[in-house]
C-alpha positions as a Markdown table, in Angstrom:
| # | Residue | x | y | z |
|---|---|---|---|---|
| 1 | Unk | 0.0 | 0.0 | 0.0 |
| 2 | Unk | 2.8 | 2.7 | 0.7 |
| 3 | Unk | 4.8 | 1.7 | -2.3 |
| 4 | Unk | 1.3 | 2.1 | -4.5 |
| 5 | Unk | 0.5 | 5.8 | -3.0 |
| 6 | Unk | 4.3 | 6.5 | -3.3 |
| 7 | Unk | 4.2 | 5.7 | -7.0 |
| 8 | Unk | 7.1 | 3.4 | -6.5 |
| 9 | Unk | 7.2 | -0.1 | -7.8 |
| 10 | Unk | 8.9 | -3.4 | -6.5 |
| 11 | Unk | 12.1 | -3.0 | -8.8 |
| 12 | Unk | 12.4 | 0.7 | -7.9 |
| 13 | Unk | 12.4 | 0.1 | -4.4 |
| 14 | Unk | 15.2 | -2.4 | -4.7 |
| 15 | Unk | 17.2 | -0.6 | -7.1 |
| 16 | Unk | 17.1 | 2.8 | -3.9 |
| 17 | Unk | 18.1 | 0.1 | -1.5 |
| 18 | Unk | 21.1 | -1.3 | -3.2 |
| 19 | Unk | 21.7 | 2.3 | -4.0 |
| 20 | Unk | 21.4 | 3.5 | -0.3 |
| 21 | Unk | 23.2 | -0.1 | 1.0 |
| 22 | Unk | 23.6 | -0.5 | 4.4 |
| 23 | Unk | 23.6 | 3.4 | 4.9 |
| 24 | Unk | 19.5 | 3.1 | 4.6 |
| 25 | Unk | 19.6 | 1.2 | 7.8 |
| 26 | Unk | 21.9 | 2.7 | 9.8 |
| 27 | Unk | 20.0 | 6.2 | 9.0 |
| 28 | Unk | 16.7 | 4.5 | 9.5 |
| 29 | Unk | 17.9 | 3.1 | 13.4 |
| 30 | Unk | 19.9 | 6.9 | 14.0 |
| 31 | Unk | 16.3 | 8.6 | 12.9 |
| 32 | Unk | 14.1 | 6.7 | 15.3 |
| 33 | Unk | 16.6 | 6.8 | 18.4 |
| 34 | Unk | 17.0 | 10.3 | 17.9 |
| 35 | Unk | 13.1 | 10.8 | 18.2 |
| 36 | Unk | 12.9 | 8.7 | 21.3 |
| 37 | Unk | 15.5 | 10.5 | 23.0 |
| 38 | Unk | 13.9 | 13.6 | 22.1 |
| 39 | Unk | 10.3 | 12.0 | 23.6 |
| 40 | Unk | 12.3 | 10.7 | 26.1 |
| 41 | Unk | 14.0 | 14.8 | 27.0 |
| 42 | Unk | 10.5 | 16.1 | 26.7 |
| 43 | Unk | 8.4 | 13.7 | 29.2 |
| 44 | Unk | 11.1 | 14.6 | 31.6 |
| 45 | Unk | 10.9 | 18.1 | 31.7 |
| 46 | Unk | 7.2 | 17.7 | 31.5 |
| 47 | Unk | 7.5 | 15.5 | 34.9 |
| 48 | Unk | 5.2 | 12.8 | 33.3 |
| 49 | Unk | 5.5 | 9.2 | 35.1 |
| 50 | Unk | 2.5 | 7.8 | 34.4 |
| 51 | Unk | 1.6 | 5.5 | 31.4 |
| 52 | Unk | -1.6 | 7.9 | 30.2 |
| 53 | Unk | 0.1 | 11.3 | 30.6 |
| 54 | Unk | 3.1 | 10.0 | 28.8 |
| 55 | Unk | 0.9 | 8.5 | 26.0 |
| 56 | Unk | -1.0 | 11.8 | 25.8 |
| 57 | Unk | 2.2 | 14.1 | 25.5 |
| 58 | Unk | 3.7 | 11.5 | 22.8 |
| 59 | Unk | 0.9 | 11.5 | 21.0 |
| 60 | Unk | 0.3 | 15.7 | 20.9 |
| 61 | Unk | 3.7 | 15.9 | 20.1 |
| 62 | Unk | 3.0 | 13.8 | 16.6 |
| 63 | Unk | -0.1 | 15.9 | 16.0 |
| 64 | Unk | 1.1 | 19.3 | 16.6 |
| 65 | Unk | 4.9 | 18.8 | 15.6 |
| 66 | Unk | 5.5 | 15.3 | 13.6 |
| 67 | Unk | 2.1 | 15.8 | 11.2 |
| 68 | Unk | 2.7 | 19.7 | 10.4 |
| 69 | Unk | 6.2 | 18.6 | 9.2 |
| 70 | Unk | 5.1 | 15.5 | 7.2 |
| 71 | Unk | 3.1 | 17.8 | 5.4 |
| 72 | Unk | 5.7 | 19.5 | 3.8 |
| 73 | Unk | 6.2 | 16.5 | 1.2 |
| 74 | Unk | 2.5 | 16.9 | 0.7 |
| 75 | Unk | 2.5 | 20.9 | -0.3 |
| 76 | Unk | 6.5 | 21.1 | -1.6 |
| 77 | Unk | 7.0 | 17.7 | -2.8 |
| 78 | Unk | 3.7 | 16.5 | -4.6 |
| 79 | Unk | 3.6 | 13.4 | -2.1 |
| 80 | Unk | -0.3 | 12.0 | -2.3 |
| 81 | Unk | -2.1 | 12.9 | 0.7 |
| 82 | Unk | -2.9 | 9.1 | 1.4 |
| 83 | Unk | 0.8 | 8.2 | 1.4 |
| 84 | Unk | 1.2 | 11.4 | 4.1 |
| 85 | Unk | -1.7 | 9.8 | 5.4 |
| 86 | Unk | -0.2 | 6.2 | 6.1 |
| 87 | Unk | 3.4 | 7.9 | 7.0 |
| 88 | Unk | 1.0 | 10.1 | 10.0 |
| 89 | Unk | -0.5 | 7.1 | 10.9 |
| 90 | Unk | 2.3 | 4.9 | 11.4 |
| 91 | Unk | 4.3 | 7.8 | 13.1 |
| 92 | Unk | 1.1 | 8.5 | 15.5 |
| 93 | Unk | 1.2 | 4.7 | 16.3 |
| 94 | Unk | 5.0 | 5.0 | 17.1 |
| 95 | Unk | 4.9 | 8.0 | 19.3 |
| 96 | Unk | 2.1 | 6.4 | 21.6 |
| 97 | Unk | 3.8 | 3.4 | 21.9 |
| 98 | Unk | 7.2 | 4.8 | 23.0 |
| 99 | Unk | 4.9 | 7.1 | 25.1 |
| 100 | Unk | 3.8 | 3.9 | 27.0 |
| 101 | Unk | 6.8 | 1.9 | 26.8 |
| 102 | Unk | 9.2 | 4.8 | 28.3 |
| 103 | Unk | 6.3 | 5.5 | 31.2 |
| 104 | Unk | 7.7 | 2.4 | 32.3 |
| 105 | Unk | 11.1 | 3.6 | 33.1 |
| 106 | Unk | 9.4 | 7.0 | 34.5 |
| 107 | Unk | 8.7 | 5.8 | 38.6 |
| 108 | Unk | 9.1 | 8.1 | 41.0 |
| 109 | Unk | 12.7 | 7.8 | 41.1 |
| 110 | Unk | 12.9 | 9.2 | 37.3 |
| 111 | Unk | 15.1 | 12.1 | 36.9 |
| 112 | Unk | 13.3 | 15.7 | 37.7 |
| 113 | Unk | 10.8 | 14.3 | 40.1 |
């Protein structure tokens, strides 16, 4: 489905990962750690220790910061608003579940309480 609302076909995504090589991966695991360290920064200045607070401020953060700059490859780039769409969604989907999963590690003990 996000190859078909990218406009990219089977061979084409191949041909950009033997392009990319391992690089693609390495990026891919730097880009995600970096946004759950920065989750991570913001739900401790925010004091949040609790699984529904933390979920709640993940999950505003994708709406108000993560969405508005996804849209950019919709207005700039020509991307189709369902592939922006899907990308949202699975981004969304992230954030709450590092939300929940880093409440975990945010007891009373966590650091700024």
């Amino acid at each position: 489905m996000w190859m078909a609302f990218n406009g990219m076909t089977e061979a084409g995504a191949i041909a950009h990962a033997e392009k990319m090589g391992v690089m693609m991966y390495v990026a891919g695991i730097i880009i995600t750690l970096m946004q759950v360290l920065g989750l991570a920064y913001v739900l401790n200045h925010a004091s949040a220790s609790v699984l529904l607070t933390c979920v709640k401020i993940c999950a505003i953060i994708a709406l108000l910061i993560a969405l508005p700059m996804m849209m950019y490859a919709h207005i700039y780039e020509g991307r189709s608003h369902q592939a922006v769409s899907l990308d949202f969604a699975h981004t969304l989907l992230g954030y709450i579940l590092v939300g929940a999963i880093l409440s975990f590690f945010r007891g009373k003990d966590a650091i700024g309480d």
